[in-house]
C-alpha positions as CSV (number, residue, x, y, z in Angstrom):
1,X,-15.9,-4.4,-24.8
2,X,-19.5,-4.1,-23.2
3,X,-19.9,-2.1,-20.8
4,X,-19.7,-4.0,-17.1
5,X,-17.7,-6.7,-18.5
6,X,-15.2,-8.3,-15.9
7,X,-12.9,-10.3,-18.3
8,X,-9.9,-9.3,-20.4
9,X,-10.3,-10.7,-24.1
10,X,-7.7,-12.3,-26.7
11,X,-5.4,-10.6,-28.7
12,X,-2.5,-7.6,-27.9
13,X,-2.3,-8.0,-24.2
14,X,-1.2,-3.8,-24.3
15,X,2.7,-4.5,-24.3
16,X,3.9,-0.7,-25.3
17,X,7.2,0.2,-26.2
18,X,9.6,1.1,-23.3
19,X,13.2,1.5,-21.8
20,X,12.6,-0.8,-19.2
21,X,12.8,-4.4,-18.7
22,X,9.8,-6.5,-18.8
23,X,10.4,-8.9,-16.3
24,X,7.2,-9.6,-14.3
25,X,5.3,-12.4,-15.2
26,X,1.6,-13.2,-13.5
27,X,3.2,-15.4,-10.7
28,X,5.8,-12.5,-9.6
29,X,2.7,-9.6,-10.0
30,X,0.7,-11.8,-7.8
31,X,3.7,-12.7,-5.3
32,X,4.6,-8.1,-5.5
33,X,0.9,-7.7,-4.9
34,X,0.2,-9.9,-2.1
35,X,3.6,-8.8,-0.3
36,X,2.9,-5.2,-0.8
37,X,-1.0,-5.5,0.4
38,X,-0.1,-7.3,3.6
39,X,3.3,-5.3,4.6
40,X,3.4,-3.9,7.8
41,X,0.0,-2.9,8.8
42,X,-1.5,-6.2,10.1
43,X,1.9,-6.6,12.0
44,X,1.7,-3.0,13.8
45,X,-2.4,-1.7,13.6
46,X,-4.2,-4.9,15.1
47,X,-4.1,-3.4,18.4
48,X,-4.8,0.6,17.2
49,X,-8.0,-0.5,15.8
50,X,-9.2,-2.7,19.0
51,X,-8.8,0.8,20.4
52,X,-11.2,1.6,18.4
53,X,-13.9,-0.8,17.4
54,X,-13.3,-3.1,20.7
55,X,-12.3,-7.2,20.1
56,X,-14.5,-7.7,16.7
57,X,-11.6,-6.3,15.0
58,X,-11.8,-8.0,11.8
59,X,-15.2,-6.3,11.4
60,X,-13.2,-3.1,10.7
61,X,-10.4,-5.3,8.1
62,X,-13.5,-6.7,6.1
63,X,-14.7,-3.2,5.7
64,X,-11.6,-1.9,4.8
65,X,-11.0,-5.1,2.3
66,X,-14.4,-4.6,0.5
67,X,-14.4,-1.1,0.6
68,X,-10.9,-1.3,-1.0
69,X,-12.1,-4.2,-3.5
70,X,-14.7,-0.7,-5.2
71,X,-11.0,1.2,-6.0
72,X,-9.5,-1.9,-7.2
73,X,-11.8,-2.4,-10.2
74,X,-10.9,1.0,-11.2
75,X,-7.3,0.1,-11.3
76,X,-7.4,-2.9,-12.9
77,X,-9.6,-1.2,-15.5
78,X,-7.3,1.4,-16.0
79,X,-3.7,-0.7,-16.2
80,X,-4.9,-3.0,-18.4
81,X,-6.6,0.1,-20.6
82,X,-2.9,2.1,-19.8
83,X,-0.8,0.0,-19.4
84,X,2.4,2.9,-18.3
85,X,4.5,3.3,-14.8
86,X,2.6,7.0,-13.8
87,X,-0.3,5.0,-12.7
88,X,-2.6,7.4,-11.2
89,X,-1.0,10.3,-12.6
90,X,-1.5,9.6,-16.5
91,X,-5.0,8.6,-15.8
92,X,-5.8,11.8,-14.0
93,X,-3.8,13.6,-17.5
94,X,-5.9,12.0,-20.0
95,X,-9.2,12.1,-18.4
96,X,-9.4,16.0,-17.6
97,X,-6.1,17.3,-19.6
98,X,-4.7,19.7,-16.8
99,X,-1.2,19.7,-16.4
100,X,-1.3,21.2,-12.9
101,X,-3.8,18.8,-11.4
102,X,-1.9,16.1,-13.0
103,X,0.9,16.9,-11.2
104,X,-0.8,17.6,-8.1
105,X,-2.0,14.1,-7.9
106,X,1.0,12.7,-9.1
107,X,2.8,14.3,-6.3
108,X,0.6,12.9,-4.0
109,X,0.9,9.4,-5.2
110,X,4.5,9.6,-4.8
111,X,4.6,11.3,-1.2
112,X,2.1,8.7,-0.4
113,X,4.4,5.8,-1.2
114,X,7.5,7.3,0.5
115,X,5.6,8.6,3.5
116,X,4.2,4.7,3.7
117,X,7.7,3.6,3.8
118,X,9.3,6.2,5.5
119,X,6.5,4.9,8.4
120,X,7.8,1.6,7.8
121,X,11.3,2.4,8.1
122,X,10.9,3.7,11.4
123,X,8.7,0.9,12.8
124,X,11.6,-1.7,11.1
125,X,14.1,0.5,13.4
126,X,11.5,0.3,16.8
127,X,10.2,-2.4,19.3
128,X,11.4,-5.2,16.7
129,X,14.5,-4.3,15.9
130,X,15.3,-3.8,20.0
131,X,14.9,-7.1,20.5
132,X,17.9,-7.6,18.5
133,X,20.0,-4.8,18.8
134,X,19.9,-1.3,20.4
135,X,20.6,1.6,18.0
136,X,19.4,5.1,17.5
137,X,15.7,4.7,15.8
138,X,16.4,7.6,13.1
139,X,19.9,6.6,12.4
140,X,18.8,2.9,11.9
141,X,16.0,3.9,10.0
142,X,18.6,5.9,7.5
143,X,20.2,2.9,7.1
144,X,17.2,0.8,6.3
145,X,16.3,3.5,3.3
146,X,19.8,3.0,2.1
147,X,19.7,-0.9,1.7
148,X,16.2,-0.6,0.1
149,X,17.2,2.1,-2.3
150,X,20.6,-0.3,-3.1
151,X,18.0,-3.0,-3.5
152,X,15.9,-0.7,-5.8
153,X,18.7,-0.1,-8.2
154,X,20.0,-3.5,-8.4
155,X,17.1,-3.9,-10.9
156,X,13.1,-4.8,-10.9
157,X,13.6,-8.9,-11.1
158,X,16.2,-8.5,-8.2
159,X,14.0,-6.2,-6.6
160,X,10.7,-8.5,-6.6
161,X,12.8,-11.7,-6.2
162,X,13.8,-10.3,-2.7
163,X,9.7,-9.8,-2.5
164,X,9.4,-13.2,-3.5
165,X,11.3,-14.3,-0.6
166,X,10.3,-11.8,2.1
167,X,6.5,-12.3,1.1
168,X,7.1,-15.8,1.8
169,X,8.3,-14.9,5.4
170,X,5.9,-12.6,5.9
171,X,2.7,-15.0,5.0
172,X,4.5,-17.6,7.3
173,X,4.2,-15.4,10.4
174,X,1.0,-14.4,9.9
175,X,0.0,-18.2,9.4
176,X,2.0,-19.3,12.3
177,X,-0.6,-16.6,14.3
178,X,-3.6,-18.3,13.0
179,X,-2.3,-21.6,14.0
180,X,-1.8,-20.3,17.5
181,X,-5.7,-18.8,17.2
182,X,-6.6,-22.8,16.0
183,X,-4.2,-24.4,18.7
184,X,-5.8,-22.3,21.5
185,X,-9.5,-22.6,20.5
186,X,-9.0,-26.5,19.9
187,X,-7.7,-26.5,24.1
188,X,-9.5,-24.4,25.5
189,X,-7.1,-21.4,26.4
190,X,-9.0,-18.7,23.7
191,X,-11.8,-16.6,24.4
192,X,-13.3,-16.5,20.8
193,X,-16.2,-15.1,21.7
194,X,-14.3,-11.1,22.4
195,X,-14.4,-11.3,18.3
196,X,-18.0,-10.5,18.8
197,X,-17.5,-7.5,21.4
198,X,-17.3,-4.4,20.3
199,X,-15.7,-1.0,22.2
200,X,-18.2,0.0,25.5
201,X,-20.0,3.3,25.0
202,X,-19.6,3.6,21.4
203,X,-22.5,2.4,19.0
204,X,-21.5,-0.9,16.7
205,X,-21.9,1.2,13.1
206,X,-19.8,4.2,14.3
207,X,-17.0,2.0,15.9
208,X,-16.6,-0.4,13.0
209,X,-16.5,2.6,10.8
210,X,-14.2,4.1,12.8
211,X,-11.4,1.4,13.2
212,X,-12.1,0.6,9.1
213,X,-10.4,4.2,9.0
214,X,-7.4,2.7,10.5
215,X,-7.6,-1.0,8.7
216,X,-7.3,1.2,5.5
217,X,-3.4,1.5,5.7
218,X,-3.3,-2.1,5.7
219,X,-5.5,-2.7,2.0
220,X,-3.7,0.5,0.1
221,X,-0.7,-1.5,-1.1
222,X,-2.3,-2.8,-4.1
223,X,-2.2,0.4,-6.0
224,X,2.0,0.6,-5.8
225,X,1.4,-2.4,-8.6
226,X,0.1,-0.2,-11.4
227,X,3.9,1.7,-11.8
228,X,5.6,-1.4,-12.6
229,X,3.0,-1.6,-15.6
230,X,5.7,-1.6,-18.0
231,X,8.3,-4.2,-16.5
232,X,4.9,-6.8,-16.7
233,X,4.6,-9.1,-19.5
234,X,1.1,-9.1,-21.2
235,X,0.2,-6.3,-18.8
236,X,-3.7,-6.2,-20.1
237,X,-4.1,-9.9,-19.1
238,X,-2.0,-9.9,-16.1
239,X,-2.8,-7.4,-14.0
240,X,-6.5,-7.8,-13.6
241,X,-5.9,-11.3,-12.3
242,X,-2.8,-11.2,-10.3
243,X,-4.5,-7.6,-8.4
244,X,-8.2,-9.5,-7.2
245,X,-5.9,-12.9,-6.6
246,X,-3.6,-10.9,-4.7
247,X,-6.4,-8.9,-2.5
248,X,-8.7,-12.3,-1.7
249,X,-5.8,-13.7,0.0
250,X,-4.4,-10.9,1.8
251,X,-8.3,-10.1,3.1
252,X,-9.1,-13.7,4.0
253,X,-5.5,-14.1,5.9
254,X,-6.2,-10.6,7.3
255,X,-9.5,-11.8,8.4
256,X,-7.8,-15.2,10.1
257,X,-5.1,-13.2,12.1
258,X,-7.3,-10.8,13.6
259,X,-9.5,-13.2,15.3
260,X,-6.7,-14.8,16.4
261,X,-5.4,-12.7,17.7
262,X,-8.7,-11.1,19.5
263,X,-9.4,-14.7,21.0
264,X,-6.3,-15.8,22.7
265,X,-5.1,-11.9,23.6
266,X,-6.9,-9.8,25.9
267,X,-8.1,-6.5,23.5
268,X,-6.3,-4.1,26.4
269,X,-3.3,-6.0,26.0
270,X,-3.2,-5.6,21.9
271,X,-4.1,-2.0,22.6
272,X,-1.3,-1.6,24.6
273,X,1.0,-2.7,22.8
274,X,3.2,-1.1,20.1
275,X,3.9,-5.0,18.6
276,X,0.5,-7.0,18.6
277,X,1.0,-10.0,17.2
278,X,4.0,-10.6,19.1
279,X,1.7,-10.5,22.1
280,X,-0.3,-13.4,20.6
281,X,3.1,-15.4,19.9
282,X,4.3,-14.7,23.8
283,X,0.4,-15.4,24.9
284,X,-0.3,-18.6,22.7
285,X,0.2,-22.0,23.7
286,X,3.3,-23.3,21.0
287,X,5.6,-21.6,22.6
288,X,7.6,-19.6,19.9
289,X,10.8,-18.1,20.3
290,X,9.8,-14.2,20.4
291,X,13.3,-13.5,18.7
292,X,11.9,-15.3,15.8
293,X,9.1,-13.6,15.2
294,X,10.6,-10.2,15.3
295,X,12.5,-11.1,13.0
296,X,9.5,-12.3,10.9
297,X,7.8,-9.0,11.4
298,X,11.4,-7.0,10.6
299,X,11.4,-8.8,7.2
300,X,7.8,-8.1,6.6
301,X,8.1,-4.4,7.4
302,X,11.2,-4.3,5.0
303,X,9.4,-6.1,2.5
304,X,6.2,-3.4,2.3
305,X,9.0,-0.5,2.2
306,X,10.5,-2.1,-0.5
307,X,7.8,-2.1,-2.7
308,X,6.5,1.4,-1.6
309,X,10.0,2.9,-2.8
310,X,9.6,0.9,-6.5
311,X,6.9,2.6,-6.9
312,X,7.6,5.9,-5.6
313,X,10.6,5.8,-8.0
314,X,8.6,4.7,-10.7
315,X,6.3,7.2,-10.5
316,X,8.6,9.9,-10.6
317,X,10.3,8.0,-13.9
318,X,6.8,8.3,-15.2
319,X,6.3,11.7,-14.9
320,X,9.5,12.5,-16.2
321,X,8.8,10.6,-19.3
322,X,5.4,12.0,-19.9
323,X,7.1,15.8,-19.3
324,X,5.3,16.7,-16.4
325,X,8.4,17.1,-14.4
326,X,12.2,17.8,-15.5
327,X,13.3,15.0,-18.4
328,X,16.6,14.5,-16.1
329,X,14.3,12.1,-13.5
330,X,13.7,9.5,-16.4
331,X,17.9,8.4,-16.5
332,X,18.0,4.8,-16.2
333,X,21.3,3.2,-14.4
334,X,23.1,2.2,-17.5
335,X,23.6,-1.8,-17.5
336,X,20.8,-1.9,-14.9
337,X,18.0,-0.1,-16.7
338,X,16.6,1.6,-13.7
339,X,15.1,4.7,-12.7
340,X,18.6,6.1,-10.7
341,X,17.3,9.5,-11.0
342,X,13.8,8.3,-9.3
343,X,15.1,6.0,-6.6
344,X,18.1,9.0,-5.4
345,X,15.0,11.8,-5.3
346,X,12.3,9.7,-3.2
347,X,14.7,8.3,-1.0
348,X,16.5,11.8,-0.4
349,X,12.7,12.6,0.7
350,X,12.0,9.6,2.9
351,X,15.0,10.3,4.8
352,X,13.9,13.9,5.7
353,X,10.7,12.3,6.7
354,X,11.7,9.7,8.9
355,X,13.6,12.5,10.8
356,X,10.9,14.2,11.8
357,X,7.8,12.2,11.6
358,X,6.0,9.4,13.9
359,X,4.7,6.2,12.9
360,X,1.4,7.9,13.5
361,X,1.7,10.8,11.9
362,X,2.8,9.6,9.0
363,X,0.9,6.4,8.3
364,X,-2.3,8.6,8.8
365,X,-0.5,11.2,5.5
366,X,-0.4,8.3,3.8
367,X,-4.2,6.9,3.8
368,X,-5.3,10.8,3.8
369,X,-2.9,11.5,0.3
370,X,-4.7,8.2,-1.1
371,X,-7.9,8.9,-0.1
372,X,-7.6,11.8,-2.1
373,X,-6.0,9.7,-5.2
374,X,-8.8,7.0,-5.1
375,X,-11.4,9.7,-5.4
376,X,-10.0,11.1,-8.6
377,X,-8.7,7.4,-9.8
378,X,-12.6,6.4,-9.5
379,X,-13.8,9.8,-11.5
380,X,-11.2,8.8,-14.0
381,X,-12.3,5.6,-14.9
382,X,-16.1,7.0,-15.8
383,X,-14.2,9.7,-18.1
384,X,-12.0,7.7,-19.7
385,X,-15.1,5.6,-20.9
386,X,-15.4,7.5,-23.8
387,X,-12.0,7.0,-25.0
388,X,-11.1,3.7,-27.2
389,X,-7.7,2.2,-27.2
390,X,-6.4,-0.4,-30.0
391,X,-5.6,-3.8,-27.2
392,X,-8.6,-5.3,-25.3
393,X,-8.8,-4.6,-21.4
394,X,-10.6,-4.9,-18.6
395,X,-13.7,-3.1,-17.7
396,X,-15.0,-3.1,-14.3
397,X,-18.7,-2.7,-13.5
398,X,-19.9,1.0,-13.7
399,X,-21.6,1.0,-10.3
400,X,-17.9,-0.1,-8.6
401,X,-16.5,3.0,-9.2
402,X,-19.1,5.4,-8.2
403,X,-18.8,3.8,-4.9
404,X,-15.4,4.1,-5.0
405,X,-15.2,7.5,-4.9
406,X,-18.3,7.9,-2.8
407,X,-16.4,5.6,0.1
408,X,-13.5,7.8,-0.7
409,X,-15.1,11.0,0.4
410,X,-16.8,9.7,3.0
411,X,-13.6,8.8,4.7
412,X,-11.9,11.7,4.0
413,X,-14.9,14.3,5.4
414,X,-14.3,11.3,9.1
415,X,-11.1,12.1,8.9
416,X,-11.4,16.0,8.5
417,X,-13.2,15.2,11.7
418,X,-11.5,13.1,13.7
419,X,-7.7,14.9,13.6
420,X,-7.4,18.3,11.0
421,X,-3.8,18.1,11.8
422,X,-3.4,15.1,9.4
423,X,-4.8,17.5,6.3
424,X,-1.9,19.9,7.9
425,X,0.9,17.4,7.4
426,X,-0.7,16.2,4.1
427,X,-1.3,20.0,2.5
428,X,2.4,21.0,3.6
429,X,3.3,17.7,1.6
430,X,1.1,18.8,-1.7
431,X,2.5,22.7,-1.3
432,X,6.1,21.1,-1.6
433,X,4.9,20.1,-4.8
434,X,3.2,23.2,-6.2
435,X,6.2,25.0,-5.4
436,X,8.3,22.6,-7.7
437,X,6.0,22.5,-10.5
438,X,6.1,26.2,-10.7
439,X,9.7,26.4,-10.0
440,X,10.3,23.5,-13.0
441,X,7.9,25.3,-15.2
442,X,10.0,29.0,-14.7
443,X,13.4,26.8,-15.7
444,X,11.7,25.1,-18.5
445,X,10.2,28.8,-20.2
């Protein structure tokens, strides 16, 4: 294929040989990527990044979104050129052929997904939750894990036909806050114009770039999609489609509820509050039964953890396969056919995490470990060039990835400078993993 192409051709759509079930067809990969893209973060950040860029906060989500548009290219190249379940990790192995790196970045794909849930699992067991029940927020965050990880080995079609469903709640709160946004600018009671305000004392460029830092855990979902690779029919045709499709409506609904939600809410009320959009529903003029919503936002937060635990699993199954970690984490749940090994280890590890992280703390691990990924994901794509497979794929534009891992950096080096006790958590996360690789390879010799 010419380099720069954006199209996937006829012929072997790159189904490989494996032990798992392909059940995924295009809708369901659109429906998985849509649900795992819009997950939690537009439900719990809106108001973090008005701290930070003032009212205009979709300035900061349509940064994010296009910045997050230069990664996806190289994903969609990749999948469709690879089409496995280690993602990231057996891109990183074939373009620069060292086992330890692999691993390393592997590791941090993995501790990415189950730190992004684990931060799920503990805002599913805060403010939303309380306005049902009352229950201790690490024990009931235990228990979430445990009904995700019995989801997870129920199988992959159960698992995304509970997506299917809890996508479909999800995209119905966020649309019922852009009908309040309509309601209230059609009479009178929204302010539309604190969309085009932007944080007192701090310049436009650095404050947009500073709350895109933030919009970025709400865009990163769309990579958990490349480790279900091999439960996807015609993986080289699908994925491509169902992954931009996916990210155009999340972005433009991401771009609907923020401004909603900056015109009929004050920004120091969303900033104060640890559930924003439930502040628009209690603000707005149709009146809507704040119980309802919660529970909206509850089965959107469950949904995003869901999908971050299939692919944390996945991963791991992938590595296993591939020999880069003990062969005993690619058992499949006889009957079932799924990764049992993979879904027991990453949820053992998200329940040591949600006992002793924040919502803060670990949703920033998680866009720092990725950050990190993208950059080599990017690098990978130019290597790989030189490499010819025997199925036609996609092949994004060169430029795309270069800025890819350009953007990648750059928000890495703001981070390093904004909060060095994120690289902290994140390094202690990666030396857990060196210490495993060299432990594995000591049993293995």
């Amino acid at each position: 294929m010419e380099a720069g192409a954006a199209t996937v051709g006829r012929g072997d759509a790159g189904e490989v040989e494996t032990e798992l079930k392909r059940a995924i067809g295009p809708r369901l990969l659109t429906v998985f990527i849509l649900g795992d893209v819009l997950g939690a973060g537009i439900y719990a950040l809106v108001g973090e990044v008005g701290a930070e860029v003032g009212g205009a906060i979709w300035t900061s989500f349509l940064a994010a979104f296009v910045l997050a548009v230069f990664t996806a290219f190289a994903y969609a190249e990749l999948v469709s050129k690879y089409p496995r379940a280690a993602g990231a990790a057996l891109y990183t192995n074939k373009a620069f052929g060292a086992p330890f790196f692999t691993f390393v970045v592997a590791f941090a794909v993995m501790s990415s997904g189950i730190a992004s849930a684990s931060t799920l699992a503990r805002a599913f067991a805060g403010d939303y939750l309380s306005e049902f029940v009352d229950l201790p927020l690490v024990l009931a965050a235990i228990a979430f894990l445990a009904i995700v990880a019995a989801i997870n080995l129920r199988g992959i079609a159960e698992s995304v036909q509970v997506n299917l469903v809890l996508t479909a709640i999800e995209v119905t709160g966020l649309v019922l806050i852009v009908l309040i946004g309509l309601v209230a600018v059609g009479d009178g009671s929204a302010d539309f114009s604190r969309n085009f305000e932007f944080k007192e004392g701090e310049g436009v460029f650095a404050a947009i770039v500073a709350g895109t830092a933030l919009s970025f855990y709400a865009m990163i979902g769309f990579e958990d999609s490349v480790n279900v690779a091999e439960e996807t029919r015609e993986p080289s045709r699908t994925y491509p489609r169902a992954l931009f499709l996916g990210l155009a409506i999340a972005g433009g609904l991401y771009l609907l509820v923020t401004m909603a939600a900056s015109a009929v809410v004050p920004t120091g009320d969303l900033t104060g509050s640890d559930a924003p959009l439930l502040e628009v529903v209690e603000q707005g003029p149709l009146g809507i039964p704040t119980k309802l919503f919660s529970f909206i936002a509850l089965m959107a937060v469950a949904n995003g953890a869901l999908i971050n635990m299939i692919m944390a699993s996945r991963i791991v199954y992938g590595m296993a396969k591939e020999g880069i970690v003990a062969r005993g984490f690619a058992r499949v749940l006889p009957g079932r056919r799924t990764p049992v090994a993979g879904i027991l280890f990453t949820t053992a590890i998200a329940v040591v995490l949600v006992s002793t992280g924040d919502v803060g703390t670990l949703a920033d691990t998680t866009v720092l470990l990725l950050l990190f990924v993208f950059t080599i994901v990017n690098a990978a794509v130019l290597v790989l060039r030189r490499e010819d497979v025997d199925h036609e794929h996609f092949q994004a534009p060169s430029v795309l990835p270069v800025l890819g891992a350009l953007v990648s950096v750059a928000l890495i080096v703001h981070t390093a400078q904004d909060d060095l006790s994120t690289f902290a958590r994140a390094g202690a996360l990666v030396a857990i993993g060196v210490v495993l690789y060299f432990v594995n390879r000591a049993l293995s010799r």
